[in-house]
C-alpha positions as MATLAB code, in Angstrom:
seq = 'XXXXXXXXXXXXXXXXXXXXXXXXXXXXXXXXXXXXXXXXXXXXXXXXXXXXXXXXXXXXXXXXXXXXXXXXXXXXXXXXXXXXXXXXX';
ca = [
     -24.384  -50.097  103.444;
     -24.694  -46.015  103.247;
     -23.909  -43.836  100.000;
     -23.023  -40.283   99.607;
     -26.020  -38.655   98.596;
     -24.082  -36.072   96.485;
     -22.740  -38.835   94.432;
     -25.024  -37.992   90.993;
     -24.113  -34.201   91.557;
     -20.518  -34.087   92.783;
     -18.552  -31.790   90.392;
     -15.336  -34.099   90.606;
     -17.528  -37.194   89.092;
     -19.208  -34.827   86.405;
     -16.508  -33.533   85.784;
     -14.065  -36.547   84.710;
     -15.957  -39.227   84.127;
     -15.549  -39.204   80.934;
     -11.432  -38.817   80.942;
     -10.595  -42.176   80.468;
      -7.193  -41.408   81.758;
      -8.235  -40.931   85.000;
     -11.296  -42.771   85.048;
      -9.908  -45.807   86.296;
      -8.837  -43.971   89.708;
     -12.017  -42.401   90.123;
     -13.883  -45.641   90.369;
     -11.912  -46.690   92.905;
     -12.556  -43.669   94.554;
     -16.610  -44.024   94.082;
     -16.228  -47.484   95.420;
     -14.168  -46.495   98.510;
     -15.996  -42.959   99.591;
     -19.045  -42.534   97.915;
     -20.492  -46.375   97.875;
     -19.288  -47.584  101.350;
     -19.619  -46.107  104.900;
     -16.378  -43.813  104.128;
     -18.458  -41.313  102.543;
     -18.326  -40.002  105.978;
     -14.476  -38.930  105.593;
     -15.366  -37.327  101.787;
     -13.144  -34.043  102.369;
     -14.890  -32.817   99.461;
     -18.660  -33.835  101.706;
     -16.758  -31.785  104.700;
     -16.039  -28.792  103.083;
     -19.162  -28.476  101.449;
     -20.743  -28.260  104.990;
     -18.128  -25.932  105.998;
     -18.287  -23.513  103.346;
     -22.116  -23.699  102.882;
     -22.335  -25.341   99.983;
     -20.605  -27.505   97.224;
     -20.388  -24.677   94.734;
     -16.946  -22.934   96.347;
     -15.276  -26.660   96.408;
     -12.764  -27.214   93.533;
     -13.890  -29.721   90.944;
     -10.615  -30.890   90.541;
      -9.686  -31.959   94.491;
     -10.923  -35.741   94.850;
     -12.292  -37.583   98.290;
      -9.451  -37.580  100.099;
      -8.577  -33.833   99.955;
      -5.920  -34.078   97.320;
      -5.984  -32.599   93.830;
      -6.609  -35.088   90.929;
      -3.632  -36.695   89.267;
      -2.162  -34.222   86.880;
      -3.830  -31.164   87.767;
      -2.596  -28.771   90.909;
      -4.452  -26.765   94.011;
      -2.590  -23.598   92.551;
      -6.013  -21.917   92.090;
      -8.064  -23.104   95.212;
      -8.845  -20.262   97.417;
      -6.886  -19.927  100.221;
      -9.933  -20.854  102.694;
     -10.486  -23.818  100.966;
      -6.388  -24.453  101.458;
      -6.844  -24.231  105.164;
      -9.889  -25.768  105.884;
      -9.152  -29.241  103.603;
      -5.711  -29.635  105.468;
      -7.760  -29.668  108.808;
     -10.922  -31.893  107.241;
      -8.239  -34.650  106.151;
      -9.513  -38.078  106.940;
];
């Protein structure tokens, strides 16, 4: 079985991973995209490679292209807005 190589550095994991609040769905995410042959569908993996990089991806939008429990998409960019509704898995 594959793994994301961007696991250690992903933003998203670095950045909650130590909100136990929303720790618990994170490791469920881990297990299903970034430990398993889905890291293929990461929207987070797809818009890195579309945008040249992982640095203009919000930290808050998770694997699947949505934005973390609790917080909003109000202040992606617009580009990132249109390119993660096409990247969905």
């Amino acid at each position: 079985m594959k793994h994301c190589d961007n696991l250690e550095n992903c933003p998203l994991f670095r950045k909650y991973k130590n909100c136990e609040n929303k720790n618990y769905a994170l490791t469920g995410f881990i297990r299903a995209y970034c430990k398993d042959d889905k890291y293929v569908d990461c929207v987070r993996r797809k818009l890195s490679k579309a945008l040249g990089g992982p640095e203009r991806i919000p930290a808050n939008m998770m694997p699947s292209g949505l934005p973390v429990f609790g917080t909003f998409r109000d202040d992606w960019s617009a580009e990132v807005k249109a390119l993660q509704v096409t990247l969905k898995p």
